[in-house]
C-alpha positions in Angstrom: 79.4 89.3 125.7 77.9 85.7 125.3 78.0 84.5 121.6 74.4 83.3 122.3 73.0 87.2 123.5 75.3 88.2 120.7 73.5 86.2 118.0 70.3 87.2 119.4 71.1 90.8 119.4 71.9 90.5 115.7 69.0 88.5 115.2 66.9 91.1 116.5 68.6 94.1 114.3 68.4 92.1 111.4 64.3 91.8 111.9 63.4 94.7 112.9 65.6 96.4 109.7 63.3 93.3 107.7 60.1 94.5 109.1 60.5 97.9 108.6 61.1 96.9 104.7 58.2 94.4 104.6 55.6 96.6 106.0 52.7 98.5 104.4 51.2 99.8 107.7 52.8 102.4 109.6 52.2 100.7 113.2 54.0 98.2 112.1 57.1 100.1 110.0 57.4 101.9 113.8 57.6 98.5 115.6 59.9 97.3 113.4 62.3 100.5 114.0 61.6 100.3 117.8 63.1 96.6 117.5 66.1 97.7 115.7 67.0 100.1 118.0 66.4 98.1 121.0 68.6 95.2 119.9 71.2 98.1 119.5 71.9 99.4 122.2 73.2 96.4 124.0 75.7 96.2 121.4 76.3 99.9 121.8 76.7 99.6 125.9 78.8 96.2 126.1 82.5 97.7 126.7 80.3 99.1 130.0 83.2 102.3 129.3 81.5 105.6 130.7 81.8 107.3 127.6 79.8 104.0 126.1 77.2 104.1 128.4 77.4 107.9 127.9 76.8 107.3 124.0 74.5 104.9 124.5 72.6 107.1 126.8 72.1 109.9 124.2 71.3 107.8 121.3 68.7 106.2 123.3 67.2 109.9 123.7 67.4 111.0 120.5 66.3 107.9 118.9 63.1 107.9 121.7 62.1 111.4 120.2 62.3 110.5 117.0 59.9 107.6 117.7 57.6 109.5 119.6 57.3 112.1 116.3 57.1 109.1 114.4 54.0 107.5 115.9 52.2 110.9 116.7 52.9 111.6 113.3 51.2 108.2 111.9 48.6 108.4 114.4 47.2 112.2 113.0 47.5 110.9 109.9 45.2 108.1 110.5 42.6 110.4 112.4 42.6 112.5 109.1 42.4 110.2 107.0 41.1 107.7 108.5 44.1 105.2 106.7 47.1 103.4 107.8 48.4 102.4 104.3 52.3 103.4 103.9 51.5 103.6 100.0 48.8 105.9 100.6 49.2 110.0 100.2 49.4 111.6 103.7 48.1 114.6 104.9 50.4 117.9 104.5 51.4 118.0 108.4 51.9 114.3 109.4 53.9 114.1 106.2 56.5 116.6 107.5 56.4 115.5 110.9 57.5 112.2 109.3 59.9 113.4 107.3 61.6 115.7 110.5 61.4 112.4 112.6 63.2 110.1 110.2 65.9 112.7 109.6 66.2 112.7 113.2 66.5 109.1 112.9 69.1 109.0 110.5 71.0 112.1 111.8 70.5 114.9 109.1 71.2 118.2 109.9 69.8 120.2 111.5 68.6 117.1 113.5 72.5 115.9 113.7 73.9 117.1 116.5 73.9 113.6 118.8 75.7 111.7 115.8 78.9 112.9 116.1 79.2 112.9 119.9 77.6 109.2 120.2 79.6 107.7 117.2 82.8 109.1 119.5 81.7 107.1 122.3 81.5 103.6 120.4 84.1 101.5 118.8 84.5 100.9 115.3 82.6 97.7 114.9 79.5 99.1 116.5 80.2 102.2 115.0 80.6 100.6 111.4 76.1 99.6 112.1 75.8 102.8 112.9 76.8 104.5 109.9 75.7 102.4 107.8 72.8 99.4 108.4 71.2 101.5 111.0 70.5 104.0 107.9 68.7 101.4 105.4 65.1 101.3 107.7 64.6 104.7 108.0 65.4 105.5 104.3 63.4 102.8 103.3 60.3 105.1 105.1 61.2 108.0 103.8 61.2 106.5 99.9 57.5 105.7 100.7 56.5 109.1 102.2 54.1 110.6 99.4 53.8 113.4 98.6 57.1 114.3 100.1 57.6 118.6 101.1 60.1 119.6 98.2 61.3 122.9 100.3 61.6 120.7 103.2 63.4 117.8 102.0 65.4 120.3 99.7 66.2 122.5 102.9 67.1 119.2 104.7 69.0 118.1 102.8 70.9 121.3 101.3 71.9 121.8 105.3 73.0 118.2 106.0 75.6 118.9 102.8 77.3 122.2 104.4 76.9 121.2 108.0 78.9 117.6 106.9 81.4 119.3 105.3 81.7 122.4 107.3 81.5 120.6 111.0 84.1 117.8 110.2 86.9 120.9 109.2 88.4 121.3 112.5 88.1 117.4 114.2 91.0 115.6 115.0 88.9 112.4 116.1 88.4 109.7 113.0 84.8 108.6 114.0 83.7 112.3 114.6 85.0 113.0 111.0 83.2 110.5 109.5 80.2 111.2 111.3 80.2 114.8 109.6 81.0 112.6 106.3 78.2 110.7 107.1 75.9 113.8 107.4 77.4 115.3 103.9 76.5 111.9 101.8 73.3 111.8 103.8 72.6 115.1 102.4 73.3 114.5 98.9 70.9 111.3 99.1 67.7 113.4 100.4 68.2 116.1 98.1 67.9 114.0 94.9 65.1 111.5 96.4 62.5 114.0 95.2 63.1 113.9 91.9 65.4 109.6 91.3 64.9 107.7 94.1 66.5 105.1 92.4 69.5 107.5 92.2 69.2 108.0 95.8 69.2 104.1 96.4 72.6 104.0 93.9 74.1 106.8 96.5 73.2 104.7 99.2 74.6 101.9 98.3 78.1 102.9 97.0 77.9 105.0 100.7 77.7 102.3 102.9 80.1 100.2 100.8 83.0 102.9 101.2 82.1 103.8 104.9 82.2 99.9 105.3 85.8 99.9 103.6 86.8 102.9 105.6 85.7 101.6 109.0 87.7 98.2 108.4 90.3 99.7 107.7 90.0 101.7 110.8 89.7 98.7 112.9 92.9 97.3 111.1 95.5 99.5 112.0 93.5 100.4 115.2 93.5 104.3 114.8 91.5 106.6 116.6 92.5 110.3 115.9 94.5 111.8 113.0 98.1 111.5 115.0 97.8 107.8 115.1 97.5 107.6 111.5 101.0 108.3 110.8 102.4 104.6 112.5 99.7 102.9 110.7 102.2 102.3 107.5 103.9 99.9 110.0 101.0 97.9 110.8 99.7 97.0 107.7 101.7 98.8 104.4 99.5 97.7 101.7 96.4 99.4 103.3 98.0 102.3 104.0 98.6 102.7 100.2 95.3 102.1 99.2 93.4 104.1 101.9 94.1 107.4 100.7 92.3 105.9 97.4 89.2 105.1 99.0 89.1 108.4 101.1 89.4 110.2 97.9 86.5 107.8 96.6 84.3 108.8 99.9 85.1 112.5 98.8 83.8 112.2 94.6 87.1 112.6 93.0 87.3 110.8 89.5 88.2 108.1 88.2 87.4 106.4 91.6 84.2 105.0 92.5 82.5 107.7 95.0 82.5 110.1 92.3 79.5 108.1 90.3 76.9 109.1 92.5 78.0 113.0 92.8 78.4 113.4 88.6 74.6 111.7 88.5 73.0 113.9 91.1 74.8 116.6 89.6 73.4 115.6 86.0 70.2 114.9 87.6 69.7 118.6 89.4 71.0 120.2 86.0 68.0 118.5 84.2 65.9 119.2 86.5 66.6 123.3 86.3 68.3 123.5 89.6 72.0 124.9 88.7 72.3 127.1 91.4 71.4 123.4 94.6 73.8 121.8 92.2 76.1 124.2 92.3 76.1 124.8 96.1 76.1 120.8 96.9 79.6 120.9 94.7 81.0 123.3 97.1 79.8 121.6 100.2 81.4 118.4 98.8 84.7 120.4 98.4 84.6 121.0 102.0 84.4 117.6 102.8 87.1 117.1 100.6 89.6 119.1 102.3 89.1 116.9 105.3 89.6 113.6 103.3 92.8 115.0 102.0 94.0 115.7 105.6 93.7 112.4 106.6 95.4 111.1 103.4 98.3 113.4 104.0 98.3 112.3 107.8 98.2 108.4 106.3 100.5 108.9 103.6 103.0 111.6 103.9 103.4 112.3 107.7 106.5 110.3 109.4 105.4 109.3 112.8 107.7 111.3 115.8 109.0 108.1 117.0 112.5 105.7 115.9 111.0 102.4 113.3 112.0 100.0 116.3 109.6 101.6 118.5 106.6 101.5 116.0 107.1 98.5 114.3 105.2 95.3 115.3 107.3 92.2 116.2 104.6 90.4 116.1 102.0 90.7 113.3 98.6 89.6 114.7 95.9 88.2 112.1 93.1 89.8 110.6 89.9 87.8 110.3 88.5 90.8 108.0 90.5 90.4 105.2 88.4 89.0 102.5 85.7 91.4 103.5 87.8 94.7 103.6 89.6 93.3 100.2 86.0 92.9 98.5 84.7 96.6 99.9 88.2 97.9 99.0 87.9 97.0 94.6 84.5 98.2 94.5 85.5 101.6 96.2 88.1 102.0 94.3 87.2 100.2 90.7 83.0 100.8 89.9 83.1 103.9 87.8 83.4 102.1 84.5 80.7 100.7 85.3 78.1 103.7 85.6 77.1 103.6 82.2 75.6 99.9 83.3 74.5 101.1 86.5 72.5 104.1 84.3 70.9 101.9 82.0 69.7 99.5 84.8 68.2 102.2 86.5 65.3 104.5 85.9 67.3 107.4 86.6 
């Protein structure tokens, strides 16, 4: 692909994402997702593999939908109530409609079924904006939905937390698994946004930072499914060490930082009365955890079935992504200390 269409692909992701923030008219919020997904899926189809194009095909349709909700949705709103005004309440119906559309958006269960398959079909770089920067403009709609439908968003996101953890169990593919991983954190974010959004912004931001560290190194040691993880301690040693950390982070297990955001939605739910959500969100997170520790024995303690000589690079090729993945990798790892801070910042 040209550097020039390149650029202006970006160019256009990064807007629309910007005017999707900026707006305060729904109209507008839906033209600046329309953008965003536009500008993507050239980025999405330029490998022009089948199973791209395939990808590409079905996130076209799903995302389509979710725009056509999305409008309808704005559009009954404004016939009742005869406003456009994102900070303005909304009408019961057009309020879950919105909420259903964006959680098709975003892939929450049980509106999740295209992520997996079309994060299979793309490779890690475009895979990395899918997971992660093509969540921040439909979140940033649904923290302005008022009043938002506590059984919907509590069934919505209760579901996306089993579903992640339960439909990543049997995958052999990495970008399927953390597709369903994408789905359980996803989960964890919508069922606390009733009750601290700025929790829910904290959970989002330590989720795209680990998927980020997790998809880089990926892209490093260029593995695709489980087998391929055990010759990646021949590529690059060092990361292989650390990766099992920060797949133990993406799963909430202390002293790293992924398990911040779980112990404060935890804490949260208690206060708020709801031991029993809390209590089956900590089991769904264990099921995710039992496919982060597979991949962690696979990286770690698995001897690939072939002789060193055959497996190990005579030529080390260089990665332009170090800084990056070295930055993403110390706050995965390193944050929790600082939760305290992070609590007092925030109006949890």
């Amino acid at each position: 692909m040209s550097p020039y269409i390149l650029f202006t692909l970006m160019f256009g992701l990064g807007l629309g994402t910007t005017l999707t923030f900026v707006s305060s008219h729904w109209l507008l919020a839906w033209m600046g997702i329309e953008m965003n997904t536009l500008a993507f899926i050239p980025l999405m189809a330029r490998h022009h593999h089948p199973r791209a194009v395939e990808a590409t095909t079905k996130y076209f349709l799903a995302q389509a939908a979710a725009a056509a909700v999305l409008l309808f949705a704005a559009l009954t709103n404004a016939w009742t109530t005869g406003q456009w005004d994102i900070n303005q309440d909304l009408s019961p119906v057009p309020a879950a409609m919105l909420t259903c559309a964006l959680a098709l958006k975003v892939g929450l269960a049980p509106f999740h079924v295209w992520l997996p398959e079309v994060l299979q079909g793309l490779d890690l770089a475009t895979g990395l904006i899918l997971s992660t920067w093509q969540k921040l403009a439909p979140f940033a709609l649904l923290f302005q939905i008022h009043p938002l439908h506590p059984s919907l968003i509590t069934l919505l996101g209760l579901t996306s937390a089993l579903m992640g953890g339960w439909g990543g169990l049997n995958q052999t593919q990495l970008r399927k698994i953390l597709a369903y991983s994408s789905i359980a954190h996803l989960g964890w974010m919508v069922v606390i946004m009733q009750f601290s959004p700025s929790l829910a912004k904290l959970a989002l931001g330590l989720y795209i930072i680990m998927t980020a560290a997790t998809f880089l190194v990926l892209k490093m040691s260029d593995s695709k499914n489980i087998n391929a993880l055990a010759s990646s301690w021949s590529k690059a040693p060092t990361m292989t060490a650390l990766t099992p950390l920060i797949l133990m982070s993406l799963g909430g297990l202390p002293p790293l930082t992924g398990f911040m955001p779980k112990w404060l939605i935890l804490h949260e739910l208690t206060k708020q009365d709801l031991g029993l959500l809390a209590t089956t969100l900590a089991i769904g997170a264990l099921l995710s955890l039992y496919f982060y520790l597979r991949l962690s024995y696979a990286m770690s303690l698995t001897i690939s079935p072939n002789n060193i000589s055959g497996i190990t690079p005579w030529r080390f090729t260089a990665t332009p992504m170090k800084l990056p993945l070295a930055i993403l990798t110390s706050v995965s790892l390193a944050l929790l200390p600082l939760a305290p801070a992070l609590n007092s910042l925030s109006p949890f």
